[in-house]
FIKOLZA-1660 file (N, C-alpha, C; in steps of 0.1 Angstrom, whole numbers, plus 5000, padded with zeros to 4 digits):
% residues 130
   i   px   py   pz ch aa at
   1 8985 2054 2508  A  X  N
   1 8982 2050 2495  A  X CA
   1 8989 2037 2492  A  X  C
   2 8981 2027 2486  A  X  N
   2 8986 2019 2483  A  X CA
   2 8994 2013 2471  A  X  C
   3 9008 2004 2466  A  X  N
   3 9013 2008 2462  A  X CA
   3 9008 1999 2445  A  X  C
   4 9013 1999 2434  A  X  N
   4 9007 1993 2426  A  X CA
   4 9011 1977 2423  A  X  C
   5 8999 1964 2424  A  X  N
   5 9000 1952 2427  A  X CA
   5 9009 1947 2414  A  X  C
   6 9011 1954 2405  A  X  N
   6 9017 1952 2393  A  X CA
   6 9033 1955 2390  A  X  C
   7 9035 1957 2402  A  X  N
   7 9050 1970 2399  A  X CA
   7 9056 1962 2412  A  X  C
   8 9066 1956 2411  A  X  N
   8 9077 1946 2423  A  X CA
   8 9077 1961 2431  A  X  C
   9 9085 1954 2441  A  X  N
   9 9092 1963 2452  A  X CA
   9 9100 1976 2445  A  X  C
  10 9099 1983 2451  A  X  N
  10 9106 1999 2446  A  X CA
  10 9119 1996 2450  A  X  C
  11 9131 1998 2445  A  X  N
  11 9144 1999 2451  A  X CA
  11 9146 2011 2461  A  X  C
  12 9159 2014 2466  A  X  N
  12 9163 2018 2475  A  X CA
  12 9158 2036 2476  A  X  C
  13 9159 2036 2460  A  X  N
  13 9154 2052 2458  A  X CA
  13 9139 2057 2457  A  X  C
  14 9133 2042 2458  A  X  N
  14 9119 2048 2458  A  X CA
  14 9113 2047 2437  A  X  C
  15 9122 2042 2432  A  X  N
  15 9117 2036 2418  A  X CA
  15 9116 2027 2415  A  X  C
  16 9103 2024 2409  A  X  N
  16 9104 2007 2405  A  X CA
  16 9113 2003 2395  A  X  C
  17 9114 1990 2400  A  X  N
  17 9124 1983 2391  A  X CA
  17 9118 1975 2381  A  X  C
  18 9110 1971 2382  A  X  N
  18 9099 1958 2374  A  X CA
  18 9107 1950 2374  A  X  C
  19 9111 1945 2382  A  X  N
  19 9117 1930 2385  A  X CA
  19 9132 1929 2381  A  X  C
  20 9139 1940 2372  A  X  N
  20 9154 1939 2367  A  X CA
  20 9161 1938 2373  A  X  C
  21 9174 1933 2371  A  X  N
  21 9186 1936 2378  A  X CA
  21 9190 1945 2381  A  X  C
  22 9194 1952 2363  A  X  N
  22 9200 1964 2369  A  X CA
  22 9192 1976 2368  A  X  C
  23 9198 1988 2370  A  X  N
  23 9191 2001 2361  A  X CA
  23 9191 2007 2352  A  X  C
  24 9180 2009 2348  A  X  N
  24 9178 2020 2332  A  X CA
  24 9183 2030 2337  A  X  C
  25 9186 2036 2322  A  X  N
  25 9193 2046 2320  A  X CA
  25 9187 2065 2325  A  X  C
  26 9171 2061 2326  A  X  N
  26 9164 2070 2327  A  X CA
  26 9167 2074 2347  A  X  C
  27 9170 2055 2351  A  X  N
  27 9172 2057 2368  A  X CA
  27 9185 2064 2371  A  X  C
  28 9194 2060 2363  A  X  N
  28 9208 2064 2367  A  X CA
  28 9210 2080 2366  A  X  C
  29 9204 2082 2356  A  X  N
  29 9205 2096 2351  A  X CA
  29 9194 2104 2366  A  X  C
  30 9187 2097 2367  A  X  N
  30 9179 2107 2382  A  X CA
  30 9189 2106 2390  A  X  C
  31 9196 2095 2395  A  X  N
  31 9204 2092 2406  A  X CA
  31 9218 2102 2407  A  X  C
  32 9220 2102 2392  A  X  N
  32 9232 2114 2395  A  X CA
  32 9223 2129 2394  A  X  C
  33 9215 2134 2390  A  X  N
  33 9210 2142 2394  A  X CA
  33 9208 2145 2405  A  X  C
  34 9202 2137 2411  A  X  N
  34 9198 2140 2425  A  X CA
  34 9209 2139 2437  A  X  C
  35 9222 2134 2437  A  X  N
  35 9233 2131 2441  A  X CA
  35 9241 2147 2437  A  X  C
  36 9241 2150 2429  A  X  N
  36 9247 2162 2421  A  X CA
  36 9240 2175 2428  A  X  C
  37 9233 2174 2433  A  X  N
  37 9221 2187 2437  A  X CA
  37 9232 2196 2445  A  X  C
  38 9242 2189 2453  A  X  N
  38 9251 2196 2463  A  X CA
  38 9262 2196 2453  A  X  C
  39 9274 2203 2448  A  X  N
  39 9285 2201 2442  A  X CA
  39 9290 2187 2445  A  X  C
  40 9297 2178 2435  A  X  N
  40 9302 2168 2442  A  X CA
  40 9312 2161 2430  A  X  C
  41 9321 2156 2435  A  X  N
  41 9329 2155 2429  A  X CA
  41 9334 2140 2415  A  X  C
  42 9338 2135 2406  A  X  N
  42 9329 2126 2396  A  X CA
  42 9335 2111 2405  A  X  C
  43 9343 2112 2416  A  X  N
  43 9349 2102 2420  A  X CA
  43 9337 2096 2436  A  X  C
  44 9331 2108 2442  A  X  N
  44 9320 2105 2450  A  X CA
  44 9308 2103 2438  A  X  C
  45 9304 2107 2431  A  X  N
  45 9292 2105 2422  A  X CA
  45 9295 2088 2419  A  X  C
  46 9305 2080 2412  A  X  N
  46 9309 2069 2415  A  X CA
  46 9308 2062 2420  A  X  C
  47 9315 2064 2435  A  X  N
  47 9315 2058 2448  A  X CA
  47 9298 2053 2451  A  X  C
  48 9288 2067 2453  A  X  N
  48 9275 2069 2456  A  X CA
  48 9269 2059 2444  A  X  C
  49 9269 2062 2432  A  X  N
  49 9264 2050 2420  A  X CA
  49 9270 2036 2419  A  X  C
  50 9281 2032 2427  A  X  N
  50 9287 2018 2424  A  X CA
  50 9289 2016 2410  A  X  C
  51 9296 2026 2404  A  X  N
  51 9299 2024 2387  A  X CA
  51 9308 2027 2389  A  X  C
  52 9318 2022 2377  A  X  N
  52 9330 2026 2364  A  X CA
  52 9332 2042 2363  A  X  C
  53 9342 2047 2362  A  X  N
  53 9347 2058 2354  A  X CA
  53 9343 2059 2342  A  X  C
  54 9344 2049 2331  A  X  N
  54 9338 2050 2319  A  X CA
  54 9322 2048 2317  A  X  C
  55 9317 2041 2324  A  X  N
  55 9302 2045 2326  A  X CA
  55 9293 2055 2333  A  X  C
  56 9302 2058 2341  A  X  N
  56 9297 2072 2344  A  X CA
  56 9299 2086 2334  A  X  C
  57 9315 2085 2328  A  X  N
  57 9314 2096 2317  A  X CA
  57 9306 2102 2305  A  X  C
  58 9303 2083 2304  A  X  N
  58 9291 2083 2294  A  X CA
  58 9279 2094 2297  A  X  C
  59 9273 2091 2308  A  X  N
  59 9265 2096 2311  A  X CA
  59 9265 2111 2316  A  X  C
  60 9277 2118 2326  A  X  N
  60 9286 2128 2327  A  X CA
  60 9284 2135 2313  A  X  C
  61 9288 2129 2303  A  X  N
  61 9287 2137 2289  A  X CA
  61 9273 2139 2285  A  X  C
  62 9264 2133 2286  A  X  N
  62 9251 2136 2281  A  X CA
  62 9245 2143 2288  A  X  C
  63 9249 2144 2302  A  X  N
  63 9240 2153 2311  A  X CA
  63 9243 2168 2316  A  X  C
  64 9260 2166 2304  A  X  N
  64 9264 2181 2304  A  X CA
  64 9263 2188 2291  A  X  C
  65 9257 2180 2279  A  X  N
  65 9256 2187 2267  A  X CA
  65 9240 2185 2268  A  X  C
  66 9231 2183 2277  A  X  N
  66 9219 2185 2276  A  X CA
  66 9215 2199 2285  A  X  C
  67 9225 2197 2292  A  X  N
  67 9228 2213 2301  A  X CA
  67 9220 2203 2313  A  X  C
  68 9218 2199 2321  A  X  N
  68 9215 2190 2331  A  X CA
  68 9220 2190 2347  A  X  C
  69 9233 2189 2340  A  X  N
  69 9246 2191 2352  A  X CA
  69 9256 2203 2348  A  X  C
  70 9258 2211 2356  A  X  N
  70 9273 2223 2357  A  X CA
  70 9284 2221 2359  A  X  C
  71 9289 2224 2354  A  X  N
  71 9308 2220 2358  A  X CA
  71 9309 2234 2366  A  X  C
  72 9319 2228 2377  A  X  N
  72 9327 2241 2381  A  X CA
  72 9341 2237 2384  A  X  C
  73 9350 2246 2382  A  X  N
  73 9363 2241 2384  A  X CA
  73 9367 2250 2395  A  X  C
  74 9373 2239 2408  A  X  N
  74 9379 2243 2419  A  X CA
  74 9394 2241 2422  A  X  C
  75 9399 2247 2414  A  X  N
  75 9418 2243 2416  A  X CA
  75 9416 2233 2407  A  X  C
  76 9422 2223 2409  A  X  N
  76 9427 2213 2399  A  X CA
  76 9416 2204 2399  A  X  C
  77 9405 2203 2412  A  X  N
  77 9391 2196 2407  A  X CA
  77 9379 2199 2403  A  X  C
  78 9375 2190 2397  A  X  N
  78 9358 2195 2388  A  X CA
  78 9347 2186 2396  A  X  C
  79 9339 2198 2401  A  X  N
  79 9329 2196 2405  A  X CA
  79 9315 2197 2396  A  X  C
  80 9304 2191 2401  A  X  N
  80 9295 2183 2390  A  X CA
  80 9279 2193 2404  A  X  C
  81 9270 2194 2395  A  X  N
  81 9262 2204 2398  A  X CA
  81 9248 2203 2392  A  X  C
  82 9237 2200 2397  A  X  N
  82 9225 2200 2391  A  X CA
  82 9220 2213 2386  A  X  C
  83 9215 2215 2375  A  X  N
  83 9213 2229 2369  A  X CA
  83 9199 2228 2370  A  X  C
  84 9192 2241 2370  A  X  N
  84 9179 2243 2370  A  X CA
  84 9168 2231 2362  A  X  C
  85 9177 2231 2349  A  X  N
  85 9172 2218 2341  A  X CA
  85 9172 2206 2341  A  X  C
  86 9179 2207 2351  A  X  N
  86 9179 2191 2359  A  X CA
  86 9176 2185 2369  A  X  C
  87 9171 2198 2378  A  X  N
  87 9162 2199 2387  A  X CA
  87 9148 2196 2380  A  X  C
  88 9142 2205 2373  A  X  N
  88 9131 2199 2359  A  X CA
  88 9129 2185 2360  A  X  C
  89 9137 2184 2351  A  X  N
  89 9137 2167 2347  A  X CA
  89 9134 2157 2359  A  X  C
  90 9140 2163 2372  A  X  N
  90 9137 2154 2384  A  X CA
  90 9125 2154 2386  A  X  C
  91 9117 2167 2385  A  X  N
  91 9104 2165 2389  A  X CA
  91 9099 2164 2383  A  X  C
  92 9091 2162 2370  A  X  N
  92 9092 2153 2363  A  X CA
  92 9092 2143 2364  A  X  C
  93 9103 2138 2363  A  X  N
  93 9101 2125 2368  A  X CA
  93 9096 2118 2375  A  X  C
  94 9098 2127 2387  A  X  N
  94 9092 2115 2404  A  X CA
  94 9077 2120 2399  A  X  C
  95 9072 2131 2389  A  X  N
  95 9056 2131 2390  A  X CA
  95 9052 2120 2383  A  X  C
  96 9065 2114 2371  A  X  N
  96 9056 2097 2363  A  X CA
  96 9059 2091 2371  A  X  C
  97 9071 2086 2381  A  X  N
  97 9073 2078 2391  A  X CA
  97 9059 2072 2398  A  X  C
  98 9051 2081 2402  A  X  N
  98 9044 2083 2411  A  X CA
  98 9031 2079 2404  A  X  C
  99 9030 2083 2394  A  X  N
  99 9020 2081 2386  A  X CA
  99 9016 2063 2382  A  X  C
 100 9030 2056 2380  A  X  N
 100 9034 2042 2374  A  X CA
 100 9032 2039 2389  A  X  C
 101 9036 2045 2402  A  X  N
 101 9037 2037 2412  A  X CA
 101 9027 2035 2422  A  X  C
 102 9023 2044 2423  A  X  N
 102 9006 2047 2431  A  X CA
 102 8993 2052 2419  A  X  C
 103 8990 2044 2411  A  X  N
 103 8979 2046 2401  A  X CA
 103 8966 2047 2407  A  X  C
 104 8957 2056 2408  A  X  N
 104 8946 2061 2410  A  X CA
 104 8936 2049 2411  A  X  C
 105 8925 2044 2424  A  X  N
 105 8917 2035 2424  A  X CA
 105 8912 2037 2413  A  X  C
 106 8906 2050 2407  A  X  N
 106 8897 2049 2396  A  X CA
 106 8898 2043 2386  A  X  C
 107 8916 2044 2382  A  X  N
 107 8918 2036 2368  A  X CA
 107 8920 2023 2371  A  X  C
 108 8928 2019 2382  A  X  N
 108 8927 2005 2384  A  X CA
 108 8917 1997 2380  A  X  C
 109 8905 2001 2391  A  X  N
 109 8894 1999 2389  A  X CA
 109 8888 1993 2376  A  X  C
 110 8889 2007 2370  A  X  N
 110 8889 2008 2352  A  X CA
 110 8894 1996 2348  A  X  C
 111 8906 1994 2351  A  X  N
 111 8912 1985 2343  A  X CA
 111 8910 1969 2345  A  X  C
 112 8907 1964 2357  A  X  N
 112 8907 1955 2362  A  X CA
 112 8890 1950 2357  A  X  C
 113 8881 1955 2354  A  X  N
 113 8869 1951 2354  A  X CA
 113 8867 1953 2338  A  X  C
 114 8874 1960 2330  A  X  N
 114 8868 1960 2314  A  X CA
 114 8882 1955 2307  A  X  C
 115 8889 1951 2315  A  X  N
 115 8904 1941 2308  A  X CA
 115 8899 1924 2309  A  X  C
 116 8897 1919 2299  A  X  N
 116 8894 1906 2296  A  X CA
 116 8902 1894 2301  A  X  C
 117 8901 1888 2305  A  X  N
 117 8909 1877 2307  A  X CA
 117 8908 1863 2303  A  X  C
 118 8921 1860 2296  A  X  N
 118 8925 1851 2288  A  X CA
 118 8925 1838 2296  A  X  C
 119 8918 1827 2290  A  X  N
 119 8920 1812 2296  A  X CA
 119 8930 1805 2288  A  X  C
 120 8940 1800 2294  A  X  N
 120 8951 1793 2288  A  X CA
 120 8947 1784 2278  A  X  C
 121 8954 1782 2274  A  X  N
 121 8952 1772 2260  A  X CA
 121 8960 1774 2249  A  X  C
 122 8953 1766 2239  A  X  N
 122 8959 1769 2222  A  X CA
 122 8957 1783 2221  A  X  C
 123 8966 1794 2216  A  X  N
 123 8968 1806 2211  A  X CA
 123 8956 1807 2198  A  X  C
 124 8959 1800 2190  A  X  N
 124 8943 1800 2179  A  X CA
 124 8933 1803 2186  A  X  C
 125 8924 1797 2198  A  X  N
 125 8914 1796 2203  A  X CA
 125 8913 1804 2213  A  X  C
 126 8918 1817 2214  A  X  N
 126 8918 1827 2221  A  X CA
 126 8905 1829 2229  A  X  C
 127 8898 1825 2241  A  X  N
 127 8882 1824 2246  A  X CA
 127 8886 1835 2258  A  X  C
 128 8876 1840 2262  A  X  N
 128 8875 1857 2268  A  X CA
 128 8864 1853 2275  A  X  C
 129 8867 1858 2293  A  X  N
 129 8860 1848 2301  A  X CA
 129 8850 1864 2306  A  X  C
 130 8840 1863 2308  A  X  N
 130 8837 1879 2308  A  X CA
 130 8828 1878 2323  A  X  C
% end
């Protein structure tokens, strides 16, 4: 399957970036999901993401009051855990992933032959080449 002519190169995880630098918030939040699936700890989740302590807490805190990620506490450390619902959300996800990234000939198709195209110029004189 081919992949969509519209959408840059996928990063390392297999999401498009649309050309950004960095990642949205919807990426990072898959990334510790998916990183989390095995217990791990918020200093490897870090390491694995190339972020901040405070930027990951950020997110640490949203994805434990969304119920997303599990805490467990092992002696003196806290381990970090994908919950059922966060497994969810992954799939989910990689199903719009997939969707945005391998889009169906049919719609392509669709889109490419009844989407108008614009001839450069003065914006007033908007002409639609058909």
């Amino acid at each position: 399957m081919k992949a969509c002519p519209y959408i840059q190169v996928m990063c390392s995880y297999g999401i498009p970036n649309f050309g950004k630098k960095y990642r949205g918030s919807f990426e990072t939040i898959a990334l510790i999901l998916e990183f989390a699936s095995n217990e791990v700890s918020r200093f490897s989740i870090a390491r694995h993401l190339n972020t901040n302590y405070f930027h990951l807490d950020r997110y640490l805190s949203f994805l434990i009051k969304t119920g997303f990620i599990e805490i467990k506490f092992c002696g003196k450390r806290i381990l970090y855990k994908t919950s059922e619902k966060g497994f969810e959300f992954l799939r989910l996800y990689r199903i719009l992933l997939g969707m945005i990234a391998f889009p169906s000939q049919e719609s392509m198709s669709g889109v490419s032959k009844s989407a108008p195209k614009l001839i450069s110029g003065d914006v007033s004189e908007e002409r639609h080449v058909e």
